[in-house]
VEXVOVO-228847 format. One record per residue (C-alpha): x, y negated, z negated; residue in one letter; residue number from 1. Coordinates in Angstrom, 2 decimals, m for minus. Example, Ala and Ser with C-alpha at 12.3 -4.5 7.8 and 13.67 -1.06 7.14 Angstrom:
<nodes>
<node u="12.30" v="4.50" w="m7.80" dolum="a" zake="1"/>
<node u="13.67" v="1.06" w="m7.14" dolum="s" zake="2"/>
</nodes>
This chain:
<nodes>
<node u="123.77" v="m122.58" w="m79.68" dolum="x" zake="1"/>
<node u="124.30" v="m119.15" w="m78.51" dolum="x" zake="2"/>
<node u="120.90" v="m117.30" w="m77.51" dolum="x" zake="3"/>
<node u="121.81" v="m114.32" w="m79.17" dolum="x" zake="4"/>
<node u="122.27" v="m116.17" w="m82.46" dolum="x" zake="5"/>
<node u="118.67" v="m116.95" w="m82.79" dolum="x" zake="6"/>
<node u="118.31" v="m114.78" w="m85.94" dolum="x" zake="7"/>
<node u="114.86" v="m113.23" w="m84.82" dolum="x" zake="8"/>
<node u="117.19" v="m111.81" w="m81.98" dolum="x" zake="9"/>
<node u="120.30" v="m111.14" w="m84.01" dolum="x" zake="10"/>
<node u="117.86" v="m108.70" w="m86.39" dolum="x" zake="11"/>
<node u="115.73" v="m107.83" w="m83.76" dolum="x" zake="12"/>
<node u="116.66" v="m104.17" w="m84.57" dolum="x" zake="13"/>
<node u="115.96" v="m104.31" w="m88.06" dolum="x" zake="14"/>
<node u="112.95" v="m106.40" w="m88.06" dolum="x" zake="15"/>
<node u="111.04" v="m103.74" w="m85.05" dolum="x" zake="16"/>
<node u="112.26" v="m100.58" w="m87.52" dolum="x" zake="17"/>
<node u="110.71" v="m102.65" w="m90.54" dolum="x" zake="18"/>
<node u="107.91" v="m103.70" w="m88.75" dolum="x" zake="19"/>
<node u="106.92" v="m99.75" w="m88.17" dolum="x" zake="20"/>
<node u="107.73" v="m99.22" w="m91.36" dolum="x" zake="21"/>
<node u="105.04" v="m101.90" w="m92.45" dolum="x" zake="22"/>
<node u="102.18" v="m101.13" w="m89.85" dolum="x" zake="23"/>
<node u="102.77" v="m97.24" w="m91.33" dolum="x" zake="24"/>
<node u="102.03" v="m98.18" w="m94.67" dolum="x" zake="25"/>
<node u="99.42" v="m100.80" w="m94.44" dolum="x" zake="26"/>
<node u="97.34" v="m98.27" w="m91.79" dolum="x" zake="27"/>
<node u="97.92" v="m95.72" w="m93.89" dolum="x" zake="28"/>
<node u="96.43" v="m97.24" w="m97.17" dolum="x" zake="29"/>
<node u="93.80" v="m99.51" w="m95.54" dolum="x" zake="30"/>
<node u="92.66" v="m95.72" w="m93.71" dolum="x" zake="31"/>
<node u="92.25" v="m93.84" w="m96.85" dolum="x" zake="32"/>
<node u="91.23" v="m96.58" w="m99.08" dolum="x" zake="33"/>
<node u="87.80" v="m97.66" w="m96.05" dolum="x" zake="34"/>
<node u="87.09" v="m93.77" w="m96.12" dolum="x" zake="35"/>
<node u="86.82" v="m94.07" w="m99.93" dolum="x" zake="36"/>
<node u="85.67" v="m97.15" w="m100.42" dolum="x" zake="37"/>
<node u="82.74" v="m97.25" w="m97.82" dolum="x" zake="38"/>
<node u="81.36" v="m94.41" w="m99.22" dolum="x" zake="39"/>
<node u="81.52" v="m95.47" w="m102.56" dolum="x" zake="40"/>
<node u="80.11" v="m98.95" w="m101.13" dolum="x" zake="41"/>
<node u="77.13" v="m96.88" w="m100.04" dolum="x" zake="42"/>
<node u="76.50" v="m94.73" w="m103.50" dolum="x" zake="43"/>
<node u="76.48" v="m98.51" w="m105.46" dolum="x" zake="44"/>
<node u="73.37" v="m98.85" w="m103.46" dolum="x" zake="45"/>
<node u="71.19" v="m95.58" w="m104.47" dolum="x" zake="46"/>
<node u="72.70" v="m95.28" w="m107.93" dolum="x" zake="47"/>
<node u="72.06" v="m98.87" w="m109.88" dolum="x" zake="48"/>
<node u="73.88" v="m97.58" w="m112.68" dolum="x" zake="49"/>
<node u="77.05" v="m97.06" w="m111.14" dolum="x" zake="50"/>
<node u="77.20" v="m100.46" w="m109.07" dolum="x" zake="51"/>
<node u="78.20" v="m102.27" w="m113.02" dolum="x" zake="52"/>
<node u="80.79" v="m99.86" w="m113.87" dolum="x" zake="53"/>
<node u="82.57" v="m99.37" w="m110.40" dolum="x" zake="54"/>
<node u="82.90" v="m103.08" w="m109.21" dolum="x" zake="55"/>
<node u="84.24" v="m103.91" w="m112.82" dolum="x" zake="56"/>
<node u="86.83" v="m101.54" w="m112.16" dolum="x" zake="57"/>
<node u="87.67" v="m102.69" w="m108.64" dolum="x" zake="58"/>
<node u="87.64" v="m106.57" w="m109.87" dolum="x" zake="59"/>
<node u="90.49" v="m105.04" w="m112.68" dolum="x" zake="60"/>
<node u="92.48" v="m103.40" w="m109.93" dolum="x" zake="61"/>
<node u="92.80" v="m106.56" w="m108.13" dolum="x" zake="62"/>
<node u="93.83" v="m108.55" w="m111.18" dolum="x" zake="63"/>
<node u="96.85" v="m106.10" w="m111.62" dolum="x" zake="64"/>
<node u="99.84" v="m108.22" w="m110.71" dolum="x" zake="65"/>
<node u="101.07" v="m106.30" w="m107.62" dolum="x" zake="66"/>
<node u="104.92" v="m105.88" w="m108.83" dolum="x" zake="67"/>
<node u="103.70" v="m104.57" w="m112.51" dolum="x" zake="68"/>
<node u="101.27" v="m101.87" w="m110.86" dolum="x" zake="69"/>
<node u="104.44" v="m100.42" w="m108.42" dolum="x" zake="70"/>
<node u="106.26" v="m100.60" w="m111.55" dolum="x" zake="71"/>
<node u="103.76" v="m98.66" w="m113.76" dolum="x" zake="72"/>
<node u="103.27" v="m96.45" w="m110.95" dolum="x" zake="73"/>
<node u="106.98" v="m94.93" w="m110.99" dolum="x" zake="74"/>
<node u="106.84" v="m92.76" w="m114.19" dolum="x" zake="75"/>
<node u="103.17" v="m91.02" w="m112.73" dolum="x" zake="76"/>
<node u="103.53" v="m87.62" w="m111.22" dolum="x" zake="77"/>
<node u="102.70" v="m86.55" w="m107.96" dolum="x" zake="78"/>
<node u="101.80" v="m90.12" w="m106.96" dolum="x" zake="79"/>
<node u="104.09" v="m92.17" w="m108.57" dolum="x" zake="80"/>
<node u="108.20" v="m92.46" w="m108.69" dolum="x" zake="81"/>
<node u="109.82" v="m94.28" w="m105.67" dolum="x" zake="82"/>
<node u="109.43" v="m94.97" w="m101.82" dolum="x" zake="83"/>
<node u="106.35" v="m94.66" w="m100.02" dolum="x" zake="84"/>
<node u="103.91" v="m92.83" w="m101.80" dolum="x" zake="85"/>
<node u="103.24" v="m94.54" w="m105.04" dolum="x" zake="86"/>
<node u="103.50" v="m98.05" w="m102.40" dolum="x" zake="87"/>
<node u="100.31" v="m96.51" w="m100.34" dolum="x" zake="88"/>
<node u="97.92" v="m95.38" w="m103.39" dolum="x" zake="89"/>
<node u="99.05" v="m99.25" w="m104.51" dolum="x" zake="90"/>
<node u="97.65" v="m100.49" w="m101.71" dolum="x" zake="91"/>
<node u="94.93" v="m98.11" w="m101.53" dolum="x" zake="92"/>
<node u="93.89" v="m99.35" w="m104.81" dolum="x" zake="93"/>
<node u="93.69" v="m103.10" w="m104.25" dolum="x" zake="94"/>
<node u="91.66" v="m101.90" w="m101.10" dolum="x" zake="95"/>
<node u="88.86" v="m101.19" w="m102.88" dolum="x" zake="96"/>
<node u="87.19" v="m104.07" w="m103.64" dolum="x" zake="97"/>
<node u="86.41" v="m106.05" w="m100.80" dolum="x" zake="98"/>
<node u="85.44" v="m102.79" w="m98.89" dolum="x" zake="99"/>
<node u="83.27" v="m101.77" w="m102.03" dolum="x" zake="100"/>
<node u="81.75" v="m105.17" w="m102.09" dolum="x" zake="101"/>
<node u="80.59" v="m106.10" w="m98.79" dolum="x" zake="102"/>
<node u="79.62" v="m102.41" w="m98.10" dolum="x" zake="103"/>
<node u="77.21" v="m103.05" w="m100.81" dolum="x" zake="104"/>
<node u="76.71" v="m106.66" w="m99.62" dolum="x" zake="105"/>
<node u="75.93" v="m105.18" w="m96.09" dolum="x" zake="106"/>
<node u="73.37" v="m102.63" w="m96.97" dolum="x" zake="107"/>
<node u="71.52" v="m104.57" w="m99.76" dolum="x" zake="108"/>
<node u="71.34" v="m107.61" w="m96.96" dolum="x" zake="109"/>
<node u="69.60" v="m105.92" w="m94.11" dolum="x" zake="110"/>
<node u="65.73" v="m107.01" w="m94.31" dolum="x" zake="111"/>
<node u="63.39" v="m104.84" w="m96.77" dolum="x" zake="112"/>
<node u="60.95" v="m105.58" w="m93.75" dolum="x" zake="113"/>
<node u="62.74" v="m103.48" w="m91.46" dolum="x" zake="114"/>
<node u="63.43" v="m100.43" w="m94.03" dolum="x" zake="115"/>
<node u="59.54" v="m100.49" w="m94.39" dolum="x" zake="116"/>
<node u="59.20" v="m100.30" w="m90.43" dolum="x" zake="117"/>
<node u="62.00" v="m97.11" w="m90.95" dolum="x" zake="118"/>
<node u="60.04" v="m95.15" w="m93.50" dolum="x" zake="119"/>
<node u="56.75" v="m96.11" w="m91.50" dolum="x" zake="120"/>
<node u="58.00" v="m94.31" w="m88.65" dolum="x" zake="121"/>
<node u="58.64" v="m91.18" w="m90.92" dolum="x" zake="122"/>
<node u="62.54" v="m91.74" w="m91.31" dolum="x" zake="123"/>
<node u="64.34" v="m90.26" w="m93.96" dolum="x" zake="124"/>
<node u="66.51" v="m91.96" w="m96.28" dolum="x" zake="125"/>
<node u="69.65" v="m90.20" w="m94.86" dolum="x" zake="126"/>
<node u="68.08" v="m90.88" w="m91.15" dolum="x" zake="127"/>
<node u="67.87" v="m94.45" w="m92.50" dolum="x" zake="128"/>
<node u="70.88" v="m95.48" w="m93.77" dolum="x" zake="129"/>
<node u="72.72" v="m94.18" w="m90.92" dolum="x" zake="130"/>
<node u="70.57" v="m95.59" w="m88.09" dolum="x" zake="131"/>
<node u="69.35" v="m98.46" w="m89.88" dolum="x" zake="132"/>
<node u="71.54" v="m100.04" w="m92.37" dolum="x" zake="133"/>
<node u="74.75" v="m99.33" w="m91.81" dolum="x" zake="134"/>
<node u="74.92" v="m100.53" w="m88.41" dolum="x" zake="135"/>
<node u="73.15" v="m103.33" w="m89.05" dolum="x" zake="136"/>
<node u="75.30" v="m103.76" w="m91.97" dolum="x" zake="137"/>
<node u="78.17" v="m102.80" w="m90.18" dolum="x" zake="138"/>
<node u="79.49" v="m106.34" w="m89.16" dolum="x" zake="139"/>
<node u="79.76" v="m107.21" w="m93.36" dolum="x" zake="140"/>
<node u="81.25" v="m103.95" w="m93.73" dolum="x" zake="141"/>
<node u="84.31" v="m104.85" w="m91.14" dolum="x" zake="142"/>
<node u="84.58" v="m108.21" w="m92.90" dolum="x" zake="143"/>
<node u="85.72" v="m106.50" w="m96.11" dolum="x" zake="144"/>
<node u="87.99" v="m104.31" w="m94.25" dolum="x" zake="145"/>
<node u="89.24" v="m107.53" w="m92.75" dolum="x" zake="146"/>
<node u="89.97" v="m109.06" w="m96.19" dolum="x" zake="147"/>
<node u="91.70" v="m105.98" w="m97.68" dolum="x" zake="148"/>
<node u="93.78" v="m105.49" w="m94.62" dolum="x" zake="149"/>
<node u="95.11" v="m109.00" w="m94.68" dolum="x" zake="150"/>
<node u="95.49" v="m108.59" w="m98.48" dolum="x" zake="151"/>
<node u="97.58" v="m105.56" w="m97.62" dolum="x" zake="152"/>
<node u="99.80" v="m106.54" w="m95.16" dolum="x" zake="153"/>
<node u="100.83" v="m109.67" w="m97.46" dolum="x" zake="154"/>
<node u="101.04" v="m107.10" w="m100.66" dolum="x" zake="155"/>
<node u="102.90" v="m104.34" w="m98.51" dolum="x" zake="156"/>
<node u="105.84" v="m106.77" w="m98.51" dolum="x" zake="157"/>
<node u="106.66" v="m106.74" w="m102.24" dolum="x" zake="158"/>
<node u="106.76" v="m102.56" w="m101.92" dolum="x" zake="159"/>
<node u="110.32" v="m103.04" w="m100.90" dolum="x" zake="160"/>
<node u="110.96" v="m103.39" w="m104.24" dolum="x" zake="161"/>
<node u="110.35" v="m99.75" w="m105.07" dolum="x" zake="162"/>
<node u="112.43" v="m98.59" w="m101.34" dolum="x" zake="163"/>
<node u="108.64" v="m98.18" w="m99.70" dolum="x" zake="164"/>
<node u="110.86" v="m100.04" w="m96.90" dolum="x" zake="165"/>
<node u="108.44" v="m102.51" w="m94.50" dolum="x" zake="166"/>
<node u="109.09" v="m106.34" w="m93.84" dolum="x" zake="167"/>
<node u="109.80" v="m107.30" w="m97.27" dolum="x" zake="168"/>
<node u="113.18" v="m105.14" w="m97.28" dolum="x" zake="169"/>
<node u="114.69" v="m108.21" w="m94.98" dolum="x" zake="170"/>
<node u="113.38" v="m110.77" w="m97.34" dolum="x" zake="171"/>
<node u="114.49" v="m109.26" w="m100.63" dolum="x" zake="172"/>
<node u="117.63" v="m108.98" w="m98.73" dolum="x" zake="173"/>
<node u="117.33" v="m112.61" w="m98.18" dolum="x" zake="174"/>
<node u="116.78" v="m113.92" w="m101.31" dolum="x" zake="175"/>
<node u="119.37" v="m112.09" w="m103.11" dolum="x" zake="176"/>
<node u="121.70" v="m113.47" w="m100.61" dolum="x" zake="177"/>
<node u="120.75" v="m116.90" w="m100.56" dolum="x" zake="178"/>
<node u="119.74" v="m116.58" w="m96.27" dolum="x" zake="179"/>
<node u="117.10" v="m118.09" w="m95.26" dolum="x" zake="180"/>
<node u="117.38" v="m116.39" w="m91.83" dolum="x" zake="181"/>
<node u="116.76" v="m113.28" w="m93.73" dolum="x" zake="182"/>
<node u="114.06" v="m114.34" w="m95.46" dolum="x" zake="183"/>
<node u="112.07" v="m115.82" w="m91.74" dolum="x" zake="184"/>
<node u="112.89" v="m112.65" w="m90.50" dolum="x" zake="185"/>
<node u="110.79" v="m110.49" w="m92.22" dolum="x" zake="186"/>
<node u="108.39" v="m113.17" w="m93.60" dolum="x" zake="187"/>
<node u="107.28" v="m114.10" w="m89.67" dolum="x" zake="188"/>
<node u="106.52" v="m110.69" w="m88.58" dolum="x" zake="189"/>
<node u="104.54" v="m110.31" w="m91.74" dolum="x" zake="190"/>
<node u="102.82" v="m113.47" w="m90.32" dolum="x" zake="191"/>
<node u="102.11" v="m112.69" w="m87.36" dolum="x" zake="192"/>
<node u="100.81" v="m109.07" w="m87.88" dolum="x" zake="193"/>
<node u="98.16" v="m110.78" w="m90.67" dolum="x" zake="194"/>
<node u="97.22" v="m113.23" w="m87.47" dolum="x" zake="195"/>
<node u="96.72" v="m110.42" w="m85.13" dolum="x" zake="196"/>
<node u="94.60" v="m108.06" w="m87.67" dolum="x" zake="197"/>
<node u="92.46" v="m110.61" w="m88.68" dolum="x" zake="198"/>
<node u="91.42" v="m112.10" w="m85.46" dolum="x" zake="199"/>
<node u="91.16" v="m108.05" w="m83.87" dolum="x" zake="200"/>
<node u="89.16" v="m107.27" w="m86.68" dolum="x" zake="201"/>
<node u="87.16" v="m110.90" w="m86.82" dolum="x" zake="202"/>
<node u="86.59" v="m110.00" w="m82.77" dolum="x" zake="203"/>
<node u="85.34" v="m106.49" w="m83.68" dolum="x" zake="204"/>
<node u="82.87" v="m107.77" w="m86.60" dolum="x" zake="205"/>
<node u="81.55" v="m110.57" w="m84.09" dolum="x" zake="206"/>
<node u="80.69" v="m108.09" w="m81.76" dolum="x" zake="207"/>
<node u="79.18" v="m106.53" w="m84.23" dolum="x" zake="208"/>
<node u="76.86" v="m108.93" w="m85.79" dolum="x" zake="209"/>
<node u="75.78" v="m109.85" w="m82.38" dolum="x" zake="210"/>
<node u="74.94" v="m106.72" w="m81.42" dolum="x" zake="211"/>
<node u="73.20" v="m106.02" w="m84.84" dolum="x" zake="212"/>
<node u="71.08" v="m109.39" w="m83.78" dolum="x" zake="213"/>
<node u="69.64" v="m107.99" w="m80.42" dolum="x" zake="214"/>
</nodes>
């Protein structure tokens, strides 16, 4: 068998374009939707009221099929219609959740002992949360950004089907044409970009934790 047949070198070109193509839009939603979501993670925990109503949401997002919710997606303006855009705010979307969750896991975890020692010491509730709880929170806060971004790289591949490009354009390509070769090519590299996120992001979150410990 000829080296160059091997068919993760025969589409190496294709697979490194689609590969940017995927890293773009999975760092791109998994950006916007932690800058959203942390923050929203945070408000759950000083407004009661809201914590019901906002994780119900979140939990429906996630239930959405992922091909129906590119699909409804199409006919909205501004975000929706086909390619990229209305492929990121998809992603963003089913984001949410873990990020919201274990922000709110994070924060409500760290020990009402040492918020007492906090206010004792004259601390504010803004001074607190920033120097208290979220980095002691910090390591369950990475967690859920390790879940959605693993979530999103597997998700980002189906966003082919709407031209948002990525991985899964080499194994739609597959599957219509019957090639398995096709199909391995863009299913590996979705692999083994999962692999690497989780453990960078599992490394980051135990350095964390241990940090958060001394």
């Amino acid at each position: 068998m000829n080296f160059n047949d091997f068919f993760l070198i025969k589409y190496a070109p294709e697979i490194l374009q689609h590969t940017w193509e995927h890293l773009l839009l999975v760092a791109s939603s998994i950006g916007i939707a932690t800058l959203i979501g942390i923050p929203l993670g945070i408000l759950i925990t000083r407004r009661k009221n809201l914590r019901q109503p906002i994780l119900i949401i979140a939990n429906i997002l996630q239930t959405i099929p992922s091909l129906a919710l590119f699909g409804l997606l199409i006919p909205v303006p501004v975000i929706g219609g086909i390619g990229a855009t209305p492929a990121i705010f998809s992603l963003i979307l089913y984001s949410f959740l873990p990020i919201i969750r274990n922000t709110y896991t994070g924060i409500t975890g760290v020990d009402p002992a040492i918020r007492e020692a906090g206010r004792g010491m004259g601390m504010t509730d803004k001074q607190l949360l920033l120097q208290v709880e979220i980095p002691l929170a910090m390591g369950v806060i990475l967690a859920g950004v390790r879940v959605a971004t693993v979530i999103g790289i597997g998700i980002a591949t189906i966003a082919a089907a709407i031209g948002a490009g990525g991985l899964g354009e080499l194994i739609f390509r597959g599957i219509s044409a019957v090639n398995n070769q096709l199909i391995l090519a863009g299913a590996i590299p979705a692999a083994v970009i999962a692999l690497v996120a989780d453990w960078a992001i599992g490394w980051m979150e135990q350095r964390l934790a241990v940090k958060g410990k001394s």
